[in-house]
C-alpha positions as CSV (number, residue, x, y, z in Angstrom):
1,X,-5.1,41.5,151.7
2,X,-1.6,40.8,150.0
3,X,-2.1,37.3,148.6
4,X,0.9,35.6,146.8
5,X,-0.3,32.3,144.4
6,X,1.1,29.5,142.4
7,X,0.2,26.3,140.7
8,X,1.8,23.7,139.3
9,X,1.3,22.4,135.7
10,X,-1.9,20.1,137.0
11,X,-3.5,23.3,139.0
12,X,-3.0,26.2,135.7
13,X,-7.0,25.6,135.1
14,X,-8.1,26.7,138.6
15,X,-5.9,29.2,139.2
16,X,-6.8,32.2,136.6
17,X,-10.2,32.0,138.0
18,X,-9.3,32.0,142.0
19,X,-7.3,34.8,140.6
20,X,-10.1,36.5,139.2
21,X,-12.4,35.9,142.1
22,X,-9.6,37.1,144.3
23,X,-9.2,40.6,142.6
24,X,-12.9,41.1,142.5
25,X,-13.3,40.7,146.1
26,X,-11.0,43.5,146.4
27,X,-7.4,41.9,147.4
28,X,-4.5,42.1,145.9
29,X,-3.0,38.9,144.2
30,X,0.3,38.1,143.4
31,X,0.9,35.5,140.6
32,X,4.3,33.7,141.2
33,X,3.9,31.5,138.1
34,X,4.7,29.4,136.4
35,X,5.3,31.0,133.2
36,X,6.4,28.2,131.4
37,X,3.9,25.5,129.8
38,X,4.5,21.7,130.3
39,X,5.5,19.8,133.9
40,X,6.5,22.2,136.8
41,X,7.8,21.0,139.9
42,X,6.5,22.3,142.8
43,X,8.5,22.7,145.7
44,X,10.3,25.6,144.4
45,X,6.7,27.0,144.0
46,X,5.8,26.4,147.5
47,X,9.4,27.9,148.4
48,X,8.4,30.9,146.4
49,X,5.4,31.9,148.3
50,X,5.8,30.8,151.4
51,X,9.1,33.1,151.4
52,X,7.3,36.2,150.4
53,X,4.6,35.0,153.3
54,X,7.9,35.0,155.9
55,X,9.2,38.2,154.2
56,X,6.1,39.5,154.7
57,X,6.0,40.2,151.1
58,X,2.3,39.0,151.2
59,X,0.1,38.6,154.3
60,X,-1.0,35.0,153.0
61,X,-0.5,32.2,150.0
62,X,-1.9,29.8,147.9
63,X,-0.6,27.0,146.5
64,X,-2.3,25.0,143.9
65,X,-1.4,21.3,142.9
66,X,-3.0,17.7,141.7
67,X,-4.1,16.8,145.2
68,X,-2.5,19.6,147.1
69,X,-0.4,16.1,149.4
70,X,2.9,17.2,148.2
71,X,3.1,21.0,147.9
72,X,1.5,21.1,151.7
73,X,4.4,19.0,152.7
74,X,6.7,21.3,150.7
75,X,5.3,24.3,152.4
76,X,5.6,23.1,155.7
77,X,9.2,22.4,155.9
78,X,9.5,26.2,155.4
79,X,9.9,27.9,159.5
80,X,7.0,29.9,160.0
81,X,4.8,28.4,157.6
82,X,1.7,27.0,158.7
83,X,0.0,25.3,155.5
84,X,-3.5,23.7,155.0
85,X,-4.7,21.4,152.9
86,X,-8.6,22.0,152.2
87,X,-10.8,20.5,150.1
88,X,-14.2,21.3,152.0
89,X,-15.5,24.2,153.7
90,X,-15.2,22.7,156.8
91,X,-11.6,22.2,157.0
92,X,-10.6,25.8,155.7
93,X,-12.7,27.2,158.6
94,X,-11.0,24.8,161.1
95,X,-7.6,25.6,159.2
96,X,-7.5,29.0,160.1
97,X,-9.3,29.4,163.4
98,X,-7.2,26.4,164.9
99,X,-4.2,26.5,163.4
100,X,-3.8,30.1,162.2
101,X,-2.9,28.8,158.7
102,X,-0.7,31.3,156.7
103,X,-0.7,29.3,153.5
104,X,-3.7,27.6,151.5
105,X,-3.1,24.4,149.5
106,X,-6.0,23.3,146.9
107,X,-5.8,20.4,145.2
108,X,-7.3,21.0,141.2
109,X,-7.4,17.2,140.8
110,X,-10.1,17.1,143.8
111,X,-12.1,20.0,143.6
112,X,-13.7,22.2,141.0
113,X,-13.0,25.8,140.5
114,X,-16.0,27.2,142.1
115,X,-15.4,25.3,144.8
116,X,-12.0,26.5,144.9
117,X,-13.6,30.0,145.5
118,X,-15.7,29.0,148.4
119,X,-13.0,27.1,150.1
120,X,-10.8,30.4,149.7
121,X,-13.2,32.9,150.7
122,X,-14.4,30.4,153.8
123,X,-10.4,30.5,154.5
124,X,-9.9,34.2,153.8
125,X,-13.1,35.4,156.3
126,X,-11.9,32.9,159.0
127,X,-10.6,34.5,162.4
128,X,-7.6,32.4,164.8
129,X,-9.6,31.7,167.9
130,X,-6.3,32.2,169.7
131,X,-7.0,30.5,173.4
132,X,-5.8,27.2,173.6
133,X,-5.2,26.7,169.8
134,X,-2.2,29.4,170.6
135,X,-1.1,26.8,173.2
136,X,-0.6,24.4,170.1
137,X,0.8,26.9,167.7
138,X,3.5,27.4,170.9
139,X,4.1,24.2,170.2
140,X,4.8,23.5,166.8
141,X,7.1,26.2,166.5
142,X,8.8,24.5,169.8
143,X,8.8,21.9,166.9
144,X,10.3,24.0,164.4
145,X,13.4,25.2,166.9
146,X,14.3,21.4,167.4
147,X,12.5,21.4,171.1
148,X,11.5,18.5,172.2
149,X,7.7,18.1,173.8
150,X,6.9,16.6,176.4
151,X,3.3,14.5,175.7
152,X,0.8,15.1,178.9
């Protein structure tokens, strides 16, 4: 799998080693940065790779921050993007088979980088249960053309 990834300046310690762990199980990993040292902002991060997930430029992205709060609220402003916060195995499996997630968000400040790994690989193996959960995706992108739903 294409995977594009960046990290702010609070997430540089987790990601060489999701890196690493990536490439050894085989997929191929795209580092979008930063290359400079000190503070980073990171919505142009999250713009970054979520447009090469649109573009199709990589089949899914990761986005590593302090909590993961902000860049998840960066990366879904972007149409198309469907990002997930995770910090437990639970809620990357529920992520991706509910809500077809395209993009990861970690938060380095929260979880350790072993965890990191688990929480990526649970989110990597994870099949969309399609069914009603496409029902909802229907929706949210009904959301993202400026449609207005209907509750009930």
């Amino acid at each position: 799998m294409r995977i594009a990834i960046a990290a702010d300046h609070n997430g540089t310690a987790v990601k060489p080693a999701l890196i690493a762990w990536l490439t050894g199980e085989g997929h191929e990993v795209d580092d979008r940065g930063p290359d400079v040292a000190g503070t980073v902002d990171y919505p142009p991060l999250c713009a970054d790779v979520c447009g090469q997930v649109t573009a199709g430029q990589a089949d899914r992205g990761i986005v590593i921050g302090g909590t993961g709060s902000g860049e998840q609220i960066a990366c879904n402003k972007i149409r198309g993007i469907r990002a997930g916060l995770c910090q437990d195995l639970v809620t990357a499996e529920i992520a991706r088979a509910h809500n077809d997630t395209n993009v990861l968000v970690l938060g380095a400040k929260i979880i350790a980088p072993a965890l990191a790994e688990r929480i990526t690989g649970v989110w990597l193996a994870t099949p969309f249960k399609g069914g009603r959960h496409q029902l909802r995706l229907d929706q949210i992108a009904a959301l993202e053309r400026g449609e207005r739903l209907i509750p009930g």
